[in-house]
N, C-alpha and C positions, 0 to 999 in steps of 0.2 A: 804409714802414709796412706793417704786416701786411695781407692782402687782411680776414682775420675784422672787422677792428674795422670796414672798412668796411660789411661785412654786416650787424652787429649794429647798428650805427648809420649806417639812410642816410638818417641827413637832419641829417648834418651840413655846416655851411657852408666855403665855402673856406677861410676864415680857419681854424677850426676842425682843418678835415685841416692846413693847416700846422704851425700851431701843434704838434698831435699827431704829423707827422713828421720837428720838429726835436727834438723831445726828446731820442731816441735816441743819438743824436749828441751830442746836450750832458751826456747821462749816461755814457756810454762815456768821455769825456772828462776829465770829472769823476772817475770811478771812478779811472783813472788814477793820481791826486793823492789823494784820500780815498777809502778800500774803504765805498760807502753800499749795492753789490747785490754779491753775490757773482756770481764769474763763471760760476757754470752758469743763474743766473738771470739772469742779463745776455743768455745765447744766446738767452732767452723773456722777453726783456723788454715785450714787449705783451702775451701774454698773462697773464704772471704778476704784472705791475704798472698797465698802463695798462688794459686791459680790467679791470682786476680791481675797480679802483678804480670806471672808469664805468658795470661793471653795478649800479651805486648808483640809475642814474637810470635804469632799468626798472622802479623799485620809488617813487619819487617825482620829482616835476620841481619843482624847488624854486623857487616866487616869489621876484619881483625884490627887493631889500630883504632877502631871509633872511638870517642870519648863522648861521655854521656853525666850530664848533671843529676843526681836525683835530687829536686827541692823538695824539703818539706817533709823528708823522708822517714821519720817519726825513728821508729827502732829499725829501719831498713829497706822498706816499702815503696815501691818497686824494684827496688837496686838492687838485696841481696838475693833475689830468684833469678834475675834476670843476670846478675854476675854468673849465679852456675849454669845459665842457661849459655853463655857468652864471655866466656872462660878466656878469650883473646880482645876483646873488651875491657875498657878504663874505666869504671863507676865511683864517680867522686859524690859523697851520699853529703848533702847541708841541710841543716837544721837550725834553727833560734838556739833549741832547748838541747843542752850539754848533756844533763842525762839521758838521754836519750839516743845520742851520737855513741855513747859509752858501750851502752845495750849490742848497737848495731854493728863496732867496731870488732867489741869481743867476738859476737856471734858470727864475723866474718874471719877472725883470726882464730876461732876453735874448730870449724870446718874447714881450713886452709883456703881459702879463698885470697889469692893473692895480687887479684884486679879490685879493689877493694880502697880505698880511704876515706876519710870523714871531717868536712870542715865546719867549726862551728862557727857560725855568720846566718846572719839576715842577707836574702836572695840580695838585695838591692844591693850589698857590698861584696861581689861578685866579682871581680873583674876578668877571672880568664876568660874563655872563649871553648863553646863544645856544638860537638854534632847537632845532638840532639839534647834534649830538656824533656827529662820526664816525671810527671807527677801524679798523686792521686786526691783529686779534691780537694786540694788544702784553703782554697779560696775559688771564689770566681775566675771564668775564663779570661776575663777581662785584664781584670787586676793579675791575675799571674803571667801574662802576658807583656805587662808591663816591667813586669821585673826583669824577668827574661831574655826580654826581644834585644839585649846589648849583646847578651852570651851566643845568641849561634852565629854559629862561622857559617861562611859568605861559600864557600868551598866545600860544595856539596860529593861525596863518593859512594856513598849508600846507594840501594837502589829507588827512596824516594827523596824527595828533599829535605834538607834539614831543618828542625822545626820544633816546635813544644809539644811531644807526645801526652796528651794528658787524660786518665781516668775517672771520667764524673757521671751519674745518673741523675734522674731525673731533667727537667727542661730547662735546658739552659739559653733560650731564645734571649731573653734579655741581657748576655752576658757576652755575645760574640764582640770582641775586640773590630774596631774600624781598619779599612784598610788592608785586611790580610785576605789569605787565600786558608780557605777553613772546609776539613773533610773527618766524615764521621764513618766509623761501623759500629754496629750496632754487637753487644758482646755473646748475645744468644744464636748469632749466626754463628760462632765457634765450637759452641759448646751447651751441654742439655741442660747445667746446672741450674735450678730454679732461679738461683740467685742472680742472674745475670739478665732478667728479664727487661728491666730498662736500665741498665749500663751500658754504656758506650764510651767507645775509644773515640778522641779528636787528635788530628796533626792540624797545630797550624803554624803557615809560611807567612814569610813577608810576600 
């Protein structure tokens, strides 16, 4: 595992570094059999997946009991770092694409992850209700907003409010959803990784 991720997070527990330096292994593996990362991002798979995902929790620590949507979650993305990250945490991971839920399921059932499940559906047939909504780029802020904004609960307990946490670079001016209350950081205030240069995290409320 990468030296950065131990920088950016030290004070994670053994369990925790394991968990996070088998992964690699089980998705090179995987990849193999189903193409879930391409391979020039396979060569940067911590920082362009597993980092990417857990600079989520510099921006919130999410209480025990939270339940949290990952849409769009491809083979696990943001869900399964952020499960070990938040090991008292619900992450229900949905996807369109089946194989891919398959990828994410195993790889959370072979590192014991047991806050962990996977439904396959389009966001739009959603019906429960979660804290937060987190995703990384899978569309427009707009449009994924719209899928979403039925799923959060009204019933805020975190320390900020509940909301669509969502991962996307470049400029997204033309894409803010009407009507909400919309807050950005920027992802190289966290962290020295080149790659994070113009990435940024958005929450956004009703």
């Amino acid at each position: 595992m990468e030296e950065f991720i131990l920088k950016n997070f030290d004070n994670l527990s053994n369990d925790q570094i394991t968990k996070l330096k088998a992964l690699e292994p089980l998705y090179k593996d995987w990849n193999q059999k189903i193409n879930i990362i391409s391979r020039k991002d396979m060569d940067n798979f911590y920082s362009h997946h597993v980092l990417h995902s857990m600079l989520i929790s510099k921006i919130i620590s999410f209480l025990p009991g939270t339940k949290i949507m990952d849409l769009g979650t491809g083979g696990g993305f943001p869900g399964i770092p952020l499960a070990i990250l938040f090991p008292e945490t619900k992450f229900v991971l949905v996807d369109s694409i089946n194989k891919k839920l398959i990828v994410a399921q195993s790889i959370a059932d072979e590192i014991g992850l047991e806050n962990v499940i996977t439904i396959h559906a389009r966001a739009e047939d959603i019906t429960d209700t979660f804290d937060f909504v987190v995703s990384r780029a899978v569309t427009k802020l707009d449009v994924a907003w719209s899928w979403v904004q039925k799923n959060i609960s009204k019933i805020n307990s975190n320390e900020i409010t509940n909301g669509l946490l969502y991962l996307k670079g470049g400029d997204v001016s033309g894409e803010i959803p009407k009507k909400v209350t919309i807050k950005k950081w920027n992802l190289n205030e966290f962290t020295k990784v080149p790659y994070f240069e113009e990435k940024a995290l958005y929450l956004i409320t009703d």
